[in-house]
N, C-alpha and C positions, 0 to 999 in steps of 0.2 A: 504494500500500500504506500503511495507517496501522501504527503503533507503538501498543502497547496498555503502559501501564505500572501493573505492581501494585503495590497499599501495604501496606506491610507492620507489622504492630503488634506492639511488644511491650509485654509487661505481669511483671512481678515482683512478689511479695508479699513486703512488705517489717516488719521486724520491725525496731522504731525501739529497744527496751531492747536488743537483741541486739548491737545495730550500733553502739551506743553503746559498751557491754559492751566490743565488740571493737577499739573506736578507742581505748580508755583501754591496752590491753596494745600498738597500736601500738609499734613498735622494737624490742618486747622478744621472748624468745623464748617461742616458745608451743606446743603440742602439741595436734594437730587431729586427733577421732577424726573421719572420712567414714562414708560407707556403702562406702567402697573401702579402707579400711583407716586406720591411726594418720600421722602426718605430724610430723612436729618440725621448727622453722625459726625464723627471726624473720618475722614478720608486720610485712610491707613497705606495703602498701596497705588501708584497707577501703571497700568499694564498695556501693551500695545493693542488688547482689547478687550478689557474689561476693570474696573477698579474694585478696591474694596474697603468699603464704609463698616465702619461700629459705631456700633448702638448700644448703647451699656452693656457692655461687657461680648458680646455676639456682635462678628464679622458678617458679612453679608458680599458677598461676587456680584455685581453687576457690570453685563456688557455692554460695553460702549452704544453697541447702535440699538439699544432697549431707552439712552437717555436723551431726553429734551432738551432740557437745561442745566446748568450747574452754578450756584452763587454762594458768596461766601456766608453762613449763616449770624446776622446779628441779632447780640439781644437774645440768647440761648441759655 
């Protein structure tokens, strides 16, 4: 019997002012509209597609082309 192995590709469109945009608020907190609704955390990580916000104490992954907007959160 042979083993067949499939390869698998991924590809991301990646948005290089956005992602810049979002490493400068790194730390800080920030308020994340999705296409699933509003998100407030501090923004933990940014990744060529996807970041990751906490929320007391629980991380959350969201992908870049899931979000609308992103600003810095005042008044938190």
């Amino acid at each position: 019997m042979s083993q067949s192995t499939q390869r698998l590709t991924y590809s991301a469109h990646v948005e290089s002012t956005f992602t810049a945009y979002l490493s400068q608020l790194k730390g800080q907190q920030v308020t994340v509209q999705t296409t699933r609704g509003v998100l407030t955390g501090v923004l933990q990580q940014v990744g060529y597609d996807s970041i990751e916000v906490s929320i007391q104490h629980q991380v959350f992954a969201i992908r870049l082309m899931e979000i609308i907007w992103v600003t810095e959160a005042r008044g938190v």
